[in-house]
C-alpha positions in Angstrom: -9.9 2.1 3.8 -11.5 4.9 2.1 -8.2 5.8 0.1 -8.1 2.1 -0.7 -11.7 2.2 -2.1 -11.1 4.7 -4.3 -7.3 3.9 -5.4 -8.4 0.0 -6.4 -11.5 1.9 -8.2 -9.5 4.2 -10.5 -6.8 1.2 -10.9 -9.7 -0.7 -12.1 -11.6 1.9 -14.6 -8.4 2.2 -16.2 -7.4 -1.1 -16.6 -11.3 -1.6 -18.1 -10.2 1.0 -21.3 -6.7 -0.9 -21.5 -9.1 -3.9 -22.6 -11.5 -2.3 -24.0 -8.2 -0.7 -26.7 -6.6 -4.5 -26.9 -9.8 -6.5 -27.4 -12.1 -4.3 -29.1 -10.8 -5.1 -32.6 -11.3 -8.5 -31.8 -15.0 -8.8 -32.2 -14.3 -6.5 -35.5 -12.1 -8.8 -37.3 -14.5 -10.1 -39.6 -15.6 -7.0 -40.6 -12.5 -5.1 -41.0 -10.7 -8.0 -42.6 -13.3 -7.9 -45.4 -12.9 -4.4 -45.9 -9.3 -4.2 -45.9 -9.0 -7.7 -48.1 -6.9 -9.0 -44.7 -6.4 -13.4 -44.0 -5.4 -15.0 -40.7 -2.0 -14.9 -41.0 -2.6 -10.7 -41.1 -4.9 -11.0 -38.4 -1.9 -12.9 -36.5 0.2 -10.1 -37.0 -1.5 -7.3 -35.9 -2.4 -9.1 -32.8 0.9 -9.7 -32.5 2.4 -6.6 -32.8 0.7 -4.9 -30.2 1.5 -7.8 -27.9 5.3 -7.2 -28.7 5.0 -3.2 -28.3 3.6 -4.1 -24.8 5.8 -6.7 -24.0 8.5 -3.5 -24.4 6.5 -1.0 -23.0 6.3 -3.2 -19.9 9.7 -4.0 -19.3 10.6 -0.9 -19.3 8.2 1.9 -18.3 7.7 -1.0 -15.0 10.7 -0.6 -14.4 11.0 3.2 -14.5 7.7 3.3 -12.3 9.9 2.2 -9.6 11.9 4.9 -10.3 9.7 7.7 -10.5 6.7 6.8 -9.4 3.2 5.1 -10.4 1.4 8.3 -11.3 3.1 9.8 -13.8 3.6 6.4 -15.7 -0.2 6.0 -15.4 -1.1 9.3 -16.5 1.0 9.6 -19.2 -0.1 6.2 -20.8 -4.2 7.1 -20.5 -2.9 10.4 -22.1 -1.7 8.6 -25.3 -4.7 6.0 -25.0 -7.0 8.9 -25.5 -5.2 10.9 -27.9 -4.5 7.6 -30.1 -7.5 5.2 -30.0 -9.1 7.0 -32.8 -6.0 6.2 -35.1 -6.9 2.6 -35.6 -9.9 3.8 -37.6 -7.7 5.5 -40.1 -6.2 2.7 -41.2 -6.2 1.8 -44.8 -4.4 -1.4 -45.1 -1.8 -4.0 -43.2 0.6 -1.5 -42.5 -1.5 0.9 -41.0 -3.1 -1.0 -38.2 0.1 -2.6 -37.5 1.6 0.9 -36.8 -1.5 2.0 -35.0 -1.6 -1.1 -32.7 2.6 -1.0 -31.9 1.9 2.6 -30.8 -1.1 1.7 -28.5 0.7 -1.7 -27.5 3.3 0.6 -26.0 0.7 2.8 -24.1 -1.4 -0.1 -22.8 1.8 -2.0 -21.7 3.1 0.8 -19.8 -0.1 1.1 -17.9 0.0 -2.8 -17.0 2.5 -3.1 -14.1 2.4 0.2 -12.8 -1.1 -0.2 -12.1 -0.7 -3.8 -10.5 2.0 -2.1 -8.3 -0.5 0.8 -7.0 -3.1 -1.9 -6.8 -0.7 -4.2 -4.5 0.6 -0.9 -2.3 -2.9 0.6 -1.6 -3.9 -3.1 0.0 -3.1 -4.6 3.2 -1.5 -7.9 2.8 -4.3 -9.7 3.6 -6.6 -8.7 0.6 -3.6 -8.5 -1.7 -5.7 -11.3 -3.6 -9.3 -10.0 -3.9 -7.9 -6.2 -4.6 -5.8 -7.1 -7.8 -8.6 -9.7 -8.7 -11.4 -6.4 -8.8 -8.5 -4.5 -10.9 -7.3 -7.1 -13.2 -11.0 -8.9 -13.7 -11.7 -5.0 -16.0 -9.3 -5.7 -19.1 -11.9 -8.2 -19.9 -14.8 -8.2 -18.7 -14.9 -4.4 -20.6 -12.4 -5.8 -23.5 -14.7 -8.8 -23.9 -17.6 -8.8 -22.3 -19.1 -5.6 -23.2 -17.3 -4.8 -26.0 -18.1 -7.5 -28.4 -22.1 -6.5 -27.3 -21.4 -2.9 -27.7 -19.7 -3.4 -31.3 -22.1 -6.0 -32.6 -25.2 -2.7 -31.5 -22.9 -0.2 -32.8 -22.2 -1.2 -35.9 -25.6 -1.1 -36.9 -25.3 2.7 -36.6 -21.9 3.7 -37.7 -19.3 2.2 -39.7 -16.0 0.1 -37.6 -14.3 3.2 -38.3 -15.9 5.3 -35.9 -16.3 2.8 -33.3 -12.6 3.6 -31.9 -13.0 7.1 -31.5 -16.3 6.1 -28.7 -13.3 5.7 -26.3 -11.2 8.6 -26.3 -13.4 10.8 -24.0 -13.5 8.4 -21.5 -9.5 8.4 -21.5 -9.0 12.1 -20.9 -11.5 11.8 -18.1 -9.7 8.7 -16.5 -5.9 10.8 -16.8 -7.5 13.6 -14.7 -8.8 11.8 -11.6 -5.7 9.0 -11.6 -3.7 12.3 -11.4 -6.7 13.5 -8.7 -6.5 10.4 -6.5 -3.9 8.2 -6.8 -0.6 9.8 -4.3 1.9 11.7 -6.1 4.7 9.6 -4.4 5.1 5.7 -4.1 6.3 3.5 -0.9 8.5 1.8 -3.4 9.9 4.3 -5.4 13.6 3.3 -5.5 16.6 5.4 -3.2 19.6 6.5 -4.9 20.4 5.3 -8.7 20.1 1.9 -9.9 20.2 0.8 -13.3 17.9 -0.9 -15.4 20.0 -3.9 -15.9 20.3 -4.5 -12.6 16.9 -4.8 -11.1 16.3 -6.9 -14.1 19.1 -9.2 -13.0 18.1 -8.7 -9.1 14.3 -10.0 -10.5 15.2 -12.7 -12.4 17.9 -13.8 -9.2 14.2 -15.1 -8.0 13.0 -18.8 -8.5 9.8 -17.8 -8.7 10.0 -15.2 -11.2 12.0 -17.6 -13.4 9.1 -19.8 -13.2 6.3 -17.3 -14.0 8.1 -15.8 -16.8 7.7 -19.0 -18.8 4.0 -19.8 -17.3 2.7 -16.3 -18.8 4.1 -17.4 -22.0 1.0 -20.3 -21.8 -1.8 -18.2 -20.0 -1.5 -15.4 -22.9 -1.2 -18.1 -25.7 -4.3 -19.3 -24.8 -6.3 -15.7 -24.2 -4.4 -13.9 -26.9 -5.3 -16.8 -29.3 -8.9 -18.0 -28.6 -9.7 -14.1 -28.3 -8.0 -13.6 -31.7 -9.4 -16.8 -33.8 -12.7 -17.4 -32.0 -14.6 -15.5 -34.2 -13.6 -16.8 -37.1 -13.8 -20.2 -35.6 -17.3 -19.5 -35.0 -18.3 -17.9 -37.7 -16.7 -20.0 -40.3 -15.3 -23.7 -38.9 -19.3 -23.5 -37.2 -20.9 -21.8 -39.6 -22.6 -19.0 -37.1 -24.0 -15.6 -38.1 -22.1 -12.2 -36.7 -24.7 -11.4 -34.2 -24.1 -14.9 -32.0 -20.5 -14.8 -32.3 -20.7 -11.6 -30.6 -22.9 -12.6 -27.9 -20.7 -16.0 -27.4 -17.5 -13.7 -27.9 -18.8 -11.9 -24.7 -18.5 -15.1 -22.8 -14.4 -14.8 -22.9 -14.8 -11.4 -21.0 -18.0 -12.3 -18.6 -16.5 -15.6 -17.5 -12.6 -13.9 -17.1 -13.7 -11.3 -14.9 -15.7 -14.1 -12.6 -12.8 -16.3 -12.1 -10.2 -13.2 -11.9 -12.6 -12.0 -9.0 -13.1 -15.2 -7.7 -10.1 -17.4 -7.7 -7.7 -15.0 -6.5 -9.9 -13.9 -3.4 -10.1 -17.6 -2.6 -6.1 -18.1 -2.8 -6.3 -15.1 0.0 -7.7 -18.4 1.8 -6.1 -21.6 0.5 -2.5 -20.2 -0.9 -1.5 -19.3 -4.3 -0.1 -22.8 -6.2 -3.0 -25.1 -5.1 -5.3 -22.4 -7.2 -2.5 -22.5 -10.0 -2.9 -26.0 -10.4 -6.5 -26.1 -10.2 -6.7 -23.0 -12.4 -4.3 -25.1 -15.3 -6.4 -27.8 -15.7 -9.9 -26.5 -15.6 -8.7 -24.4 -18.5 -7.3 -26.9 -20.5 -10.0 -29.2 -19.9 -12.8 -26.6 -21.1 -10.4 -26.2 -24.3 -10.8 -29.9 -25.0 -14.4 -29.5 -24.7 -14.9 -26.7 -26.7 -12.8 -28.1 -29.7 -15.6 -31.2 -29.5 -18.8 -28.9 -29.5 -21.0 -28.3 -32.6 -22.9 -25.2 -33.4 -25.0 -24.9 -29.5 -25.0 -21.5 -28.6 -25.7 -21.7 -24.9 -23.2 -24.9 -24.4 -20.1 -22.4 -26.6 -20.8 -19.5 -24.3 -20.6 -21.5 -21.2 -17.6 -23.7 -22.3 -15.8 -20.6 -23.2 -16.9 -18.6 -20.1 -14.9 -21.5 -18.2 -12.1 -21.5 -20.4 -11.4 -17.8 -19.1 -12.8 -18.3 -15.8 -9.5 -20.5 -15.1 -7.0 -19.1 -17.5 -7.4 -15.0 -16.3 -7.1 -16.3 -13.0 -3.9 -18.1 -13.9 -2.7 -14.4 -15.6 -4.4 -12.2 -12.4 -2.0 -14.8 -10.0 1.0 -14.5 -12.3 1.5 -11.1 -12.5 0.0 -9.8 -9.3 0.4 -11.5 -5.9 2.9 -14.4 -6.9 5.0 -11.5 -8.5 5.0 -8.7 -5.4 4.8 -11.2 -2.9 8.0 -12.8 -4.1 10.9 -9.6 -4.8 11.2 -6.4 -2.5 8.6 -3.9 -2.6 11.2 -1.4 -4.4 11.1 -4.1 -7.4 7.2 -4.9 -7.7 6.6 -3.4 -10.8 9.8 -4.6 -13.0 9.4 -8.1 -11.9 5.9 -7.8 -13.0 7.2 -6.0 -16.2 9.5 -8.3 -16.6 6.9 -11.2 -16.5 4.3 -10.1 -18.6 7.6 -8.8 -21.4 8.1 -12.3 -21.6 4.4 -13.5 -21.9 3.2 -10.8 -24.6 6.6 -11.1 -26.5 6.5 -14.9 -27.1 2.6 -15.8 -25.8 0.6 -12.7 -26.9 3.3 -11.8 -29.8 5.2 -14.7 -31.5 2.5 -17.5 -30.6 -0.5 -15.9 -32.0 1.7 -14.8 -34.9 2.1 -19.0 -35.3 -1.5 -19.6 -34.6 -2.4 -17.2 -37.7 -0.2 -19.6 -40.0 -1.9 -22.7 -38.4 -4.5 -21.5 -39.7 -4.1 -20.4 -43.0 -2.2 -23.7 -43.8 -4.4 -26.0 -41.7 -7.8 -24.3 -41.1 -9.4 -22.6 -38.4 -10.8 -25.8 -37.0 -7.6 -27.0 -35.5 -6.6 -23.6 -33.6 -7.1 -24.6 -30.9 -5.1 -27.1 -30.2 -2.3 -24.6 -29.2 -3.6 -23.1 -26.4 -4.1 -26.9 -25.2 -0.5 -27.6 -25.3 0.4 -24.0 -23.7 -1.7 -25.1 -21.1 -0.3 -28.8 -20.3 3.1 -27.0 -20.3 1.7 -24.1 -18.0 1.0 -27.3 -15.3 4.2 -28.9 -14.7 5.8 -25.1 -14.7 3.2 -24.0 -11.9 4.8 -27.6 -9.9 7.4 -25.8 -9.5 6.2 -22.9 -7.3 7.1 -21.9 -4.1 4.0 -20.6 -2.2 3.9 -16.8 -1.2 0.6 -16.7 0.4 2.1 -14.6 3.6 -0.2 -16.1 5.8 1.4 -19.4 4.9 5.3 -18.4 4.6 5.2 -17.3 8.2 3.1 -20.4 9.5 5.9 -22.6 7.4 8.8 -20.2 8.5 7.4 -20.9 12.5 6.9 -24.9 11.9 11.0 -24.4 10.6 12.0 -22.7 13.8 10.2 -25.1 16.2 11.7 -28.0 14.4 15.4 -26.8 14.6 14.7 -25.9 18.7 13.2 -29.1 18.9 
C-alpha cells in the first residue's frame, strides 16, 4: 500500500508539469499573439503541432516502455521537459514556437502512456479506476486550473517570456525521485524480441481498442479546442477583459480534475460504458449551453467546469482502464500509445488545426460547434463498447457458464 501511495503520487506530480508545459501557453495566447503579430489559424498550428509530436512520441516510446521498462522512458522525458521548457520563451516568430512545441510534444507524449502503465501496475484491480483518475485529474487541474491563475499574477511581474523557465526546476527535481521511487523493472516488460509492428497489430486485433482509437479523436477535439479558442472566445466574441478570462480559463482545469477523480472511481462501482455514455452527453450538453450564454462570469465558469468535468473523464476512461483492462498486461502501454497517437494526431493535431480556420473565416463565435459534433459522434462510438469492469466480466463470464450447464 505504501509503495502504491507513493508510486500513484510521483505518477501524478509528473503528469501535473506535462500540463502545466501543454496548457500553459494557452492562457498566454493573447498576449503572445500580439507580440509576435500571430492570427487563429497560427494559433491552430502551434497547438497542433505539439499535439502531432505527441501523437508520435506516444506511439512509439509506449511501445518501447514495454520493452524496457517504465522508468527510464519517464525519466528521460522529465529530463528533456526541464532542460526545454525555457525554449518556448525564445521564440521570435511562427516558426520558432512551432519547433519549440514539436520538441516538447515529443517529451510530454512519451511520458503519457508510460505513466498510465506504472499507474495501472502499482494498483490492485479494484482501484484501477480511482488510481489513474488521482494521476490523470493533474494535466489539468495544474495545466488549467492553476496555470491560467498563476499566469494572469505573473505577468504583472515579468514578461510571458520568462514565465516558461518557472518550470524547469521543478522538472529536474521530479526526474530524480521517479528514478528514486518508481521500481527499476516492470511486471510487463516484454520476454524475448517482438517488433513494433506487431504489438501494434496485436493491439489493434482488439474491438475495443478499435473503438477507442476513434472516441479519443472526439474527447481531444473538444479539450484541445475549447482550451485553445476559449480565450479568444471570451475575450473578443464576449467582449471580457484578460483578468476574467483567466479566472474562467481556470474553470476547464478545476472542473477536469473533479470529474477525472470522480467519474472514474465511480465506474470502479457501476462499470465503465454506462459512465461513457453518461460522460458523452453531459459534455455535449454543457457545450450547447455555453455557446447560448452572454457575458456572466460565474454562469461561463460553471458551464465550462461541467464541460471538462464529463469530457476528461471520457479521456481518463479512454486511455486508462478501458485500455489495460482490455490487451495483456505486456501490451498496456502501446495500446494506450496507440490510442492517444490517434486522438492527438487527428483530435489534438489536425482538428484544432481546422478549428483555427473556422475561425479566421467564420469567427470565433461559432467554434464551438465542433467539439459538439465530436461529441455526438464520441456517443454512438462509446455504444459500441464492451464492458471491462473486472468485477463485471467475471460476474457475466459465471451467468455464461451456469447458462450452458443449465
Amino acid at each position: 500500500m505504501k509503495q502504491e501511495v507513493k508510486s500513484v503520487s510521483i505518477l501524478a506530480l509528473g503528469f501535473g508539469l506535462v500540463g502545466i508545459d501543454r496548457y500553459l501557453i494557452s492562457t498566454m495566447y493573447p498576449v503572445i499573439a500580439k507580440d509576435l503579430h500571430l492570427g487563429y489559424g497560427d494559433i491552430g498550428t502551434i497547438t497542433g503541432a505539439l499535439a502531432i509530436a505527441w501523437s508520435i512520441a506516444a506511439l512509439v516510446m509506449g511501445n518501447l516502455s514495454d520493452h524496457i521498462g517504465r522508468r527510464r522512458v519517464l525519466v528521460g522525458a522529465l529530463l528533456v521537459f526541464a532542460l526545454l521548457i525555457g525554449a518556448s520563451g525564445l521564440a521570435t516568430g511562427l516558426l520558432g514556437l512551432v519547433v519549440v512545441r514539436l520538441v516538447m510534444g515529443f517529451a510530454d507524449g512519451a511520458f503519457t502512456p508510460a505513466s498510465i502503465s506504472a499507474t495501472i501496475e502499482a494498483s490492485p484491480a479494484k482501484r484501477h479506476g480511482r488510481n489513474i483518475g488521482i494521476q490523470q485529474m493533474t494535466l489539468t487541474l495544474f495545466g488549467l486550473g492553476f496555470a491560467p491563475l498563476a499566469v494572469a499574477g505573473l505577468l504583472h511581474f515579468i514578461n510571458w517570456r520568462l514565465v516558461f523557465s518557472v518550470f524547469a526546476i521543478p522538472g529536474l527535481i521530479l526526474a530524480w525521485l521517479t528514478w528514486r521511487i518508481l521500481p527499476a523493472g516492470s511486471a510487463s516488460v516484454a520476454q524475448g524480441r517482438r517488433s513494433s509492428f506487431a504489438d501494434w497489430k496485436a493491439v489493434l486485433g482488439f474491438h475495443n481498442i478499435r473503438v477507442l482509437t476513434v472516441s479519443m479523436l472526439c474527447w481531444l477535439t473538444c479539450l484541445v479546442t475549447t482550451s485553445a479558442f476559449i480565450p479568444g472566445f471570451l475575450m473578443e466574441h464576449l467582449h471580457l477583459g484578460f483578468g476574467p478570462m483567466g479566472t474562467i480559463m481556470s474553470s476547464i482545469g478545476l472542473g477536469a480534475a473533479a470529474g477525472t477523480l470522480t467519474l472514474p472511481w465511480l465506474s470502479d462501482k457501476i462499470g465503465r460504458k454506462p459512465v461513457m455514455l453518461l460522460s458523452t452527453v453531459g459534455a455535449c450538453c454543457m457545450l450547447l449551453v455555453l455557446n447560448n450564454l452572454g457575458p456572466s462570469i460565474p454562469l461561463l465558469f460553471a458551464v465550462l467546469f461541467m464541460v471538462h468535468f464529463f469530457n476528461n473523464a471520457l479521456i481518463t476512461l479512454t486511455v486508462g482502464p478501458l485500455c489495460s483492462e482490455t490487451v495483456p498486461v505486456a501490451l498496456m502501454a502501446t495500446a494506450s500509445g496507440v490510442v492517444i497517437a490517434v486522438g492527438e494526431m487527428f483530435g489534438g493535431g489536425f482538428a484544432t488545426m481546422i478549428a483555427g480556420q473556422v475561425a479566421e473565416r467564420f469567427g470565433i463565435a461559432q467554434i464551438l460547434w465542433l467539439p459538439m459534433a465530436a461529441l455526438v459522434a464520441g456517443f454512438f462510438l462509446c455504444l459500441r463498447l464492451r464492458e471491462t469492469l473486472p468485477a463485471i466480466v467475471e460476474a457475466n463470464a459465471v451467468a455464461a457458464e451456469a447458462v450452458k450447464v443449465g
